[in-house]
C-alpha positions as CSV (number, residue, x, y, z in Angstrom):
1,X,-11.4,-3.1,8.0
2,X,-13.5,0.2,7.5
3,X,-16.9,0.6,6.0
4,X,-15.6,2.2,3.0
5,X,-13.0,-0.9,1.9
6,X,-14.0,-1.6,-2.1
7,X,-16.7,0.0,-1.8
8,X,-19.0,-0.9,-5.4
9,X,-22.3,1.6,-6.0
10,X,-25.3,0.3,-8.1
11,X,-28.8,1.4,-9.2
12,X,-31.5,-0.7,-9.5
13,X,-33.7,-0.4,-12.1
14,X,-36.8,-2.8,-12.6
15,X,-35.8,-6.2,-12.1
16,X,-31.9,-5.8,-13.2
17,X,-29.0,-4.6,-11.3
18,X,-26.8,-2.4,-13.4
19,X,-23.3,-1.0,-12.7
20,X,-24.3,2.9,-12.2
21,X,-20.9,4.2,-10.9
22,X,-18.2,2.9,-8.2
23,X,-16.9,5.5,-6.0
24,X,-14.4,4.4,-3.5
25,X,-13.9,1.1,-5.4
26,X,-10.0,1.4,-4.9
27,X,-8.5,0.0,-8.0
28,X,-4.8,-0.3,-7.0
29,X,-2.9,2.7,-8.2
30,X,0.8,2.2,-7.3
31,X,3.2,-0.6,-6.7
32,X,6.6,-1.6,-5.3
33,X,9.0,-5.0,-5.1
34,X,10.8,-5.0,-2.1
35,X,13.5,-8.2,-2.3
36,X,11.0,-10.7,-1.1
37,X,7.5,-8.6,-0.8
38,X,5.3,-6.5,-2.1
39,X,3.4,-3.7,-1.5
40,X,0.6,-1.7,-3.4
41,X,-1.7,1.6,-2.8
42,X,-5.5,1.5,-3.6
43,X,-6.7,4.7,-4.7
44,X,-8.1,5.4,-1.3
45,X,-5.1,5.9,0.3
46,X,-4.5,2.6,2.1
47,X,-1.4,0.4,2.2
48,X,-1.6,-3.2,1.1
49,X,1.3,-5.5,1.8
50,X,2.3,-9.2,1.5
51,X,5.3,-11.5,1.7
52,X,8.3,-11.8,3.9
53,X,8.1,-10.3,7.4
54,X,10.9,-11.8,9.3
55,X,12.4,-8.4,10.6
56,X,8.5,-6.8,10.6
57,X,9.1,-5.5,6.9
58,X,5.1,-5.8,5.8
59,X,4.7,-2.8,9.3
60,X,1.6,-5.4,10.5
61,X,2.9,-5.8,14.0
62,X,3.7,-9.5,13.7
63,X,6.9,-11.0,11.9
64,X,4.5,-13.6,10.0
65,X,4.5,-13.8,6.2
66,X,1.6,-14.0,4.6
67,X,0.6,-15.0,1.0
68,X,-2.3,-12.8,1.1
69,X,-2.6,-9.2,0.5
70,X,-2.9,-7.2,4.0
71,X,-4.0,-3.7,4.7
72,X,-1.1,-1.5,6.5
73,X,-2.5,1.6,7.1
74,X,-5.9,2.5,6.1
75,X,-6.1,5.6,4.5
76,X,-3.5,8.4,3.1
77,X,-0.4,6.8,1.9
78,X,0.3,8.7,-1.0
79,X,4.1,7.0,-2.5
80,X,5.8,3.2,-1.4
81,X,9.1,2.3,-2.0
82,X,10.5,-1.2,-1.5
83,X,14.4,-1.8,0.2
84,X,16.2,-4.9,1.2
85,X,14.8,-5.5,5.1
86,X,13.0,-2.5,4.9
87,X,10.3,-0.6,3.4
88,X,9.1,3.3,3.0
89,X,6.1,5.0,3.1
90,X,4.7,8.9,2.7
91,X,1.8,9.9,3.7
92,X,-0.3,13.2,2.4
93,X,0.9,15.6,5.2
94,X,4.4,15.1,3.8
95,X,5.6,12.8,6.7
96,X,8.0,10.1,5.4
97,X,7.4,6.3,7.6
98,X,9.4,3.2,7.5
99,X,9.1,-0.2,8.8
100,X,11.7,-3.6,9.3
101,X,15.0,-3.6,9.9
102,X,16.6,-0.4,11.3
103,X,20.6,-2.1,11.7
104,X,22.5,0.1,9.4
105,X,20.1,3.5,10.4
106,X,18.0,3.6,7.1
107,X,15.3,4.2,9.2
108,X,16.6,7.5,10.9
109,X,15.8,5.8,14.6
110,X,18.7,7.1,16.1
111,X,19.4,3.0,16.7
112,X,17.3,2.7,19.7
113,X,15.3,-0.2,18.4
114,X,16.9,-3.6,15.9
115,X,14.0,-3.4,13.7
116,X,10.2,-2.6,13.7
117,X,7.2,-4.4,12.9
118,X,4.8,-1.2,12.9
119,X,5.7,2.0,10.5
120,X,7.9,4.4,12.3
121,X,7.9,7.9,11.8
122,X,11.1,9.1,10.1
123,X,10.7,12.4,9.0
124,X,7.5,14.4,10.0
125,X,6.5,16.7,7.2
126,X,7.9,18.7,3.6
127,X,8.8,14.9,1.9
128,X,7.9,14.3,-1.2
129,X,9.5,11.4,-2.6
130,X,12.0,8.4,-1.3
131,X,13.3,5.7,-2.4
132,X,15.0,2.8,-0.3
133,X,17.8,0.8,-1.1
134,X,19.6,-2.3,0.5
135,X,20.5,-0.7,3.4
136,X,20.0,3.0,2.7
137,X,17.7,5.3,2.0
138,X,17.0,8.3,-0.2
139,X,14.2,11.2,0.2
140,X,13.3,14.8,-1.3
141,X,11.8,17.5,0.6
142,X,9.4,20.1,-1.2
143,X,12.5,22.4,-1.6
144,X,14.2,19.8,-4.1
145,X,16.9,19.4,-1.6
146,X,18.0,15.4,-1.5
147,X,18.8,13.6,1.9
148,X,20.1,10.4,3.1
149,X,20.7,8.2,5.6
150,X,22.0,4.7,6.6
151,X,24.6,2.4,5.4
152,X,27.5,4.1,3.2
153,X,30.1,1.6,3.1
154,X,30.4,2.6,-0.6
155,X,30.0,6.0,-0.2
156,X,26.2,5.8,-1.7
157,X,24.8,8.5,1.0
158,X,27.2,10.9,-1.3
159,X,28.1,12.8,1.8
160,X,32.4,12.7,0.9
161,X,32.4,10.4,4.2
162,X,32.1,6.1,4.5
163,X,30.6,6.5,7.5
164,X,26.7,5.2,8.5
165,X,24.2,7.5,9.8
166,X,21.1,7.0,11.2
167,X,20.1,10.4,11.4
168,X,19.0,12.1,7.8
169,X,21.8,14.3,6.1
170,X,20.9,16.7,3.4
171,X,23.8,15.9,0.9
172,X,22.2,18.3,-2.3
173,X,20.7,21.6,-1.3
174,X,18.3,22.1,-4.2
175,X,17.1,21.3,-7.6
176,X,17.1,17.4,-7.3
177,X,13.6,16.0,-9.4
178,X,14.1,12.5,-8.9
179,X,16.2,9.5,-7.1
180,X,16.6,6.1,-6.9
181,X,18.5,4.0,-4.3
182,X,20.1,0.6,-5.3
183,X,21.9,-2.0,-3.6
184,X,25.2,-0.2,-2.8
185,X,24.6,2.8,-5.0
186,X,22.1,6.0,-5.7
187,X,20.9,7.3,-8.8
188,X,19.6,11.1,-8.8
189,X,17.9,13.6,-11.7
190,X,18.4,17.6,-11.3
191,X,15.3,19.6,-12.8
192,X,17.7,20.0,-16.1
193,X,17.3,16.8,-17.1
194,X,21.2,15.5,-15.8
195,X,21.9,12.6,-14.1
196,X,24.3,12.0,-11.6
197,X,25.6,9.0,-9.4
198,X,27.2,7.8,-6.5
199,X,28.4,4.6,-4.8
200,X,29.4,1.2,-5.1
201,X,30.8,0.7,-9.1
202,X,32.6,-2.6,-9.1
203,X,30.6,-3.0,-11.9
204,X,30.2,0.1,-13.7
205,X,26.8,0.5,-12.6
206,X,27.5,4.5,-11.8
207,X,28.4,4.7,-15.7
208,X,31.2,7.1,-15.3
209,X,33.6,5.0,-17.1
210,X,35.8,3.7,-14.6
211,X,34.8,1.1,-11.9
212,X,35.6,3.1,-9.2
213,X,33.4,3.6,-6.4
214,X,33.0,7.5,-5.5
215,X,31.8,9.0,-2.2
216,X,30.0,12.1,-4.0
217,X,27.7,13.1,-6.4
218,X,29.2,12.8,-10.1
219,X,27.7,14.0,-13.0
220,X,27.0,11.3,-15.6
221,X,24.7,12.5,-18.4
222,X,24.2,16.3,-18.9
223,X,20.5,16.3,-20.0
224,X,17.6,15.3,-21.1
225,X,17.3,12.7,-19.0
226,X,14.0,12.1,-17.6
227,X,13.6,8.6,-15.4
228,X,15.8,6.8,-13.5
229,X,15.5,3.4,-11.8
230,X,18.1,1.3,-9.9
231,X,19.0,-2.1,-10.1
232,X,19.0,-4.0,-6.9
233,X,22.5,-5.4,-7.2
234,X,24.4,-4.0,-9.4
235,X,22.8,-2.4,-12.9
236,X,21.1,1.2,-13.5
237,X,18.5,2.5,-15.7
238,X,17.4,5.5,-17.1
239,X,15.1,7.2,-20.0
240,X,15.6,10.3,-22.4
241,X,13.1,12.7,-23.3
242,X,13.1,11.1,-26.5
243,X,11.5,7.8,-25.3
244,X,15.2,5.8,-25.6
245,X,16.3,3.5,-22.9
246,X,20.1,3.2,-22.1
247,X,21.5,0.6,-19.1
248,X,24.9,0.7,-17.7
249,X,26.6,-1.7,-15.4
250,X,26.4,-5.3,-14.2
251,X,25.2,-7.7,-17.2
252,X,25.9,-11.1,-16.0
253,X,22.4,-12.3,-16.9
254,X,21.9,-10.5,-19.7
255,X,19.8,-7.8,-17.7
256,X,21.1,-4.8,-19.6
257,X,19.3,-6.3,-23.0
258,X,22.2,-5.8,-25.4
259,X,22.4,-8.9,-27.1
260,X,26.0,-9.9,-24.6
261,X,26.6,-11.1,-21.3
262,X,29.0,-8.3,-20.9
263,X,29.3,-5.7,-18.0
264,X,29.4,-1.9,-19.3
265,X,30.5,1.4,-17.5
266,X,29.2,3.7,-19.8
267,X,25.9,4.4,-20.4
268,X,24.7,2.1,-23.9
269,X,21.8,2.8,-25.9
270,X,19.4,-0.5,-25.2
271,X,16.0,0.7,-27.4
272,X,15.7,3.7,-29.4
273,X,12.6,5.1,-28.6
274,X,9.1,4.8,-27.4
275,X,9.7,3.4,-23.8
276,X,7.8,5.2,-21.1
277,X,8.6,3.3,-17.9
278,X,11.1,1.4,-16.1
279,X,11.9,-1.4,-13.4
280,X,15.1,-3.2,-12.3
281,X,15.4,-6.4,-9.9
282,X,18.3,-8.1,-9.0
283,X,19.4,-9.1,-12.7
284,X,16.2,-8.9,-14.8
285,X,14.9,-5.7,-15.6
286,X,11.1,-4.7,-16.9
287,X,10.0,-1.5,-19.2
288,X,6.6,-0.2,-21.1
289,X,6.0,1.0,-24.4
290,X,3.9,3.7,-25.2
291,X,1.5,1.3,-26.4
292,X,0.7,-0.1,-23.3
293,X,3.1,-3.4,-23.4
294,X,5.4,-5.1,-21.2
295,X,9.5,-6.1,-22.4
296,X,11.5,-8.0,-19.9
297,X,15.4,-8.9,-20.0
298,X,17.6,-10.9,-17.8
299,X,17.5,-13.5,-15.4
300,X,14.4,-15.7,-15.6
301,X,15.1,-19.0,-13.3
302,X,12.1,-18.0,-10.8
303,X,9.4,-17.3,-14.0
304,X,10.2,-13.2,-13.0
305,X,10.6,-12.3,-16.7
306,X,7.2,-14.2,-17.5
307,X,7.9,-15.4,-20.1
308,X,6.2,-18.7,-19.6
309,X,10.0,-20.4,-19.3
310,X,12.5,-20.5,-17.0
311,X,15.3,-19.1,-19.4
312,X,17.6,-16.0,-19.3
313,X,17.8,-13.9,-22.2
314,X,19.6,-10.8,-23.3
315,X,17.4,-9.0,-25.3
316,X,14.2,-7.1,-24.9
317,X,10.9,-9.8,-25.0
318,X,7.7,-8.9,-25.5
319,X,5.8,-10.4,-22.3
320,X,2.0,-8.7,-22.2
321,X,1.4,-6.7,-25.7
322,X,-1.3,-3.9,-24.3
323,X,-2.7,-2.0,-20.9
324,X,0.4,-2.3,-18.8
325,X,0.7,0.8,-17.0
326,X,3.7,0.2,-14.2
327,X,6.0,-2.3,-13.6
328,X,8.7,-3.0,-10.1
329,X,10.8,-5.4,-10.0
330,X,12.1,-7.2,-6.8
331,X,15.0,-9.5,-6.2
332,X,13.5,-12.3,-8.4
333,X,9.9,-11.4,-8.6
334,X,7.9,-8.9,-10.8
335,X,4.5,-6.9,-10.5
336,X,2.7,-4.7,-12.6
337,X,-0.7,-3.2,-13.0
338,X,-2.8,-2.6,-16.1
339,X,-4.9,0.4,-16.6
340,X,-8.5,-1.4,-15.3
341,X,-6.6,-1.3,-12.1
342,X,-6.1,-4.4,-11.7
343,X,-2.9,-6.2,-10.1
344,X,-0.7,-8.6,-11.9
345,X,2.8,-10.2,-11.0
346,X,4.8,-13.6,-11.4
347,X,8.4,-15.2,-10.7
348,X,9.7,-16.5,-7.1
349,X,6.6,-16.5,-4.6
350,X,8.6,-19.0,-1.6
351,X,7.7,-16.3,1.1
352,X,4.3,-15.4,-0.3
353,X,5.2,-11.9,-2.3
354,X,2.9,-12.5,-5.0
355,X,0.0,-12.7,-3.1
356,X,-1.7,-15.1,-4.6
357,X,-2.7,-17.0,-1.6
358,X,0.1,-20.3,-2.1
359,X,3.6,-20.3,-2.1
360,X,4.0,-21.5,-5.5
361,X,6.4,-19.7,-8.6
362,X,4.6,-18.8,-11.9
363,X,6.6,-17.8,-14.9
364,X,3.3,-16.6,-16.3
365,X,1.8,-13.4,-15.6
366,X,-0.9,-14.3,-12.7
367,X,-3.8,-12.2,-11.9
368,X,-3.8,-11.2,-8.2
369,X,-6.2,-8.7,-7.4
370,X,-9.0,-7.6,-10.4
371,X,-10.6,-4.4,-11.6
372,X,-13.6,-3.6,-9.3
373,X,-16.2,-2.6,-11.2
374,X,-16.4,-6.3,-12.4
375,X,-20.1,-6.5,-10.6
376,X,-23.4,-8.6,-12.5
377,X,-27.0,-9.1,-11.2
378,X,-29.1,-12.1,-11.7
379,X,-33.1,-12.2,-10.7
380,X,-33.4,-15.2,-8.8
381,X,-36.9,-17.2,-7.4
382,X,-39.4,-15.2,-5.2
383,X,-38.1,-12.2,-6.2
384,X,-34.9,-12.3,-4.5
385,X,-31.7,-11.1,-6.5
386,X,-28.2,-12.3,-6.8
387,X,-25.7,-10.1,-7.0
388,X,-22.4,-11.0,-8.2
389,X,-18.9,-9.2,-7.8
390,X,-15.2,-9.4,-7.3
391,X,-13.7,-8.5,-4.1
392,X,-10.3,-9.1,-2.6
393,X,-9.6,-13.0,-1.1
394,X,-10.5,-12.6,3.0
395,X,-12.5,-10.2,3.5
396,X,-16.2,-9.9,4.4
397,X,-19.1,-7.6,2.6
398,X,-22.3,-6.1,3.3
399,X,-25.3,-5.1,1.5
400,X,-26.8,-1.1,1.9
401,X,-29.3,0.6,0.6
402,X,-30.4,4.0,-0.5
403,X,-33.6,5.8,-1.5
404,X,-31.0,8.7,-3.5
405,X,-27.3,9.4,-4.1
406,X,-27.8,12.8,-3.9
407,X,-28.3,13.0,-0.1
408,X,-27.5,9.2,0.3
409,X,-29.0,7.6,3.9
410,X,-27.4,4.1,3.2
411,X,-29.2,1.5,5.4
412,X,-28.2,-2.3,5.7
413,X,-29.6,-4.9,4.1
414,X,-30.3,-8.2,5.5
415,X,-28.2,-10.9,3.0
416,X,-26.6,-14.2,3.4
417,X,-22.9,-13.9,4.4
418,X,-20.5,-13.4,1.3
419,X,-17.2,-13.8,1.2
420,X,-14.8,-12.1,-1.4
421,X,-15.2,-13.6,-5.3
422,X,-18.8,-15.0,-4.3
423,X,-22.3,-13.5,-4.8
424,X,-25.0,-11.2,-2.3
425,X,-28.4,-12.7,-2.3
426,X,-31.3,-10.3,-1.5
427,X,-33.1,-12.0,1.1
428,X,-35.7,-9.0,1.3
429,X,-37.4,-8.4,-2.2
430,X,-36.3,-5.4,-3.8
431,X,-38.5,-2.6,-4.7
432,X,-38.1,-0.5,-8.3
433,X,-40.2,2.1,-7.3
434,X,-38.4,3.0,-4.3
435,X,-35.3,1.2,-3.1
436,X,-33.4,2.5,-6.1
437,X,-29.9,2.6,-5.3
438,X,-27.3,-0.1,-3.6
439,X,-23.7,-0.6,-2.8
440,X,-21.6,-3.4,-1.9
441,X,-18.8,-2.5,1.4
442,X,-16.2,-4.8,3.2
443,X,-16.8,-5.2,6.6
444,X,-15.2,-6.1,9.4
């Protein structure tokens, strides 16, 4: 763990600790739901990871899942995305990383390894966004070309072939804005808003109309479209620029929100307007308002809809009413984060995925990591000082000390040992008149 892990600055002033700033306090900032883990980013840069890790999926170099969150890489990540036995990274020099299982090629090894429990370079600069699927994966370069590579038994690489590849493919040459890889099928935007499709379509999840699956790209909305997300089995998603949500595809658990249990293959007007974000598991599916809230839809027997049952339903539910600023959704688990940075999720937690250190479901939402900036001071006999604050479960921190935070010489303090969601005591007195600033660092 580096010295700069949740990092929390204070000033002291007379015989009270107040919150001054936090610099480096890494709220987390972005999520993603592989089937059965998770992953988040902290605003430093680092990777965060818990959950299955059978085929090496969490990139920790062991195949042991944990039900604890557990820095991946340390600094620089920049964009996640969560696949089947797989998962992406992309770090800030454009170089796109992947980690798990490598059988169908989705992680562009050339096939010389089965899987791997340490991220693996894929591609080593000019990518700028991915997305991974079952068994395949999506990327963009800073050109707006779209490339893929891995399985395409349904033709979801779009290349016109069936064929798998483990080597990446560029299959659109420019202008692509967004993608999103599903189970057997891929989503993508162009810059003028239109949405196209390929893949698997058994269940009119491409929206075209027919059920037929198709081997290129196809043209499926002309414009205006503005945010796509896949389904991992067999249902799509996407947003207009008017705020309107429309679903297409598999509807077996009600996970389209229409009110039936009935598959579509055209694209079907699900809310009318103020919906600003997006998230679809295996057959549940999340989105946010505009005000900040939470609506879920679709299957619910792990508690992933949160609901606080274990019920299915067909139409949007309100599940948190304000401060929800991104949802993901994996196979029958859900996360989301509100905007004090804090980390939320609930549903099936057998392999650990929530991170909420048991292996227990919830179908309540379930507070896993909290804001940091949640820090209070208490004077304490002999003029020691408690300090108080909220860390993250397992890890160590350390007292230092500076005369200024202008030109900062940060000097260790000599404290009892405090673990994560306990309290610093000042064993040496503090000073007002001259040790006026502190912070609070994770340590090894």
């Amino acid at each position: 763990m580096k010295s700069k892990r949740s990092l929390i600055q204070i000033c002291l002033l007379g015989a009270m600790l107040l919150p001054a700033f936090t610099s480096g306090a890494q709220p987390v900032t972005q999520i993603a739901a592989g089937e059965i883990c998770s992953m988040f980013l902290k605003s430093g840069g680092s990777l965060w990871a818990m959950g299955n890790n059978e085929l090496g999926t969490l990139g920790d170099g062991t195949y042991n899942q944990t039900n604890l969150p557990e820095q991946i890489v340390a600094t620089n990540v920049t964009a996640i995305s969560g696949g089947g036995d797989y998962n992406l990274l992309l770090k800030n020099d454009g170089s796109l990383w992947g980690m798990g299982d490598t059988a169908f090629g989705g992680l562009g090894d050339g096939a010389s390894v089965q899987f791997t429990n340490l991220p693996m370079l894929i591609v080593a600069s000019n990518v700028v966004a991915t997305s991974a699927g079952a068994s395949h994966s999506l990327f963009l370069k800073d050109d707006s070309s779209l490339w893929a590579l891995g399985w395409n038994q349904y033709g979801q690489l779009g290349d016109g072939s069936y064929d798998n590849t483990n080597v990446a493919e560029e299959v659109v040459s420019n202008g692509v804005a967004a993608i999103a890889a599903g189970g057997a099928h891929s989503l993508f935007l162009k810059n003028d808003g239109s949405l196209w499709a390929m893949g698997y379509n058994v269940s009119g999840q491409l929206g075209d109309g027919t059920y037929i699956s198709t081997n290129r790209p196809e043209l499926i909305v002309s414009n205006n479209v503005t945010t796509i997300a896949h389904g991992i089995f067999n249902h799509s998603l996407f947003l207009k620029s008017d705020g309107s949500l429309w679903a297409m595809g598999d509807n077996g658990s009600g996970q389209l929100g229409d009110g039936t249990y009935m598959n579509t293959n055209r694209p079907e007007l699900i809310v009318s307007s103020n919906v600003t974000a997006i998230a679809a598991g295996y057959q549940h599916s999340l989105f946010l308002k505009n005000n900040g809230s939470l609506w879920a839809m679709g299957a619910n027997e792990n508690g992933q809809l949160g609901d606080g049952t274990w019920n299915n339903t067909n139409r949007p539910e309100l599940i948190v009413s304000s401060n929800v600023v991104a949802v993901t959704a994996g196979v029958w688990h859900s996360l989301f984060l509100k905007n004090d940075g804090s980390l939320w999720a609930m549903g099936n937690n057998y392999s650990g995925q929530l991170g909420d250190g048991t292996f227990n479901n919830t179908n309540r939402p379930e507070q896993i990591l909290a804001a940091y900036n949640q820090i209070t001071g208490q004077p304490l006999n002999g003029g020691n000082m408690q300090l108080s604050f909220v860390g993250i479960a397992g890890t160590n921190y350390a007292l230092d000390r500076s005369f200024s935070l202008a030109s900062p010489n940060w000097l260790p303090q000599v404290t009892n040992p405090a673990n994560s969601f306990g309290a610093l005591v000042f064993t040496n007195p503090p000073n007002p008149a001259t040790n006026n600033f502190w912070r609070i660092r994770s340590v090894p």
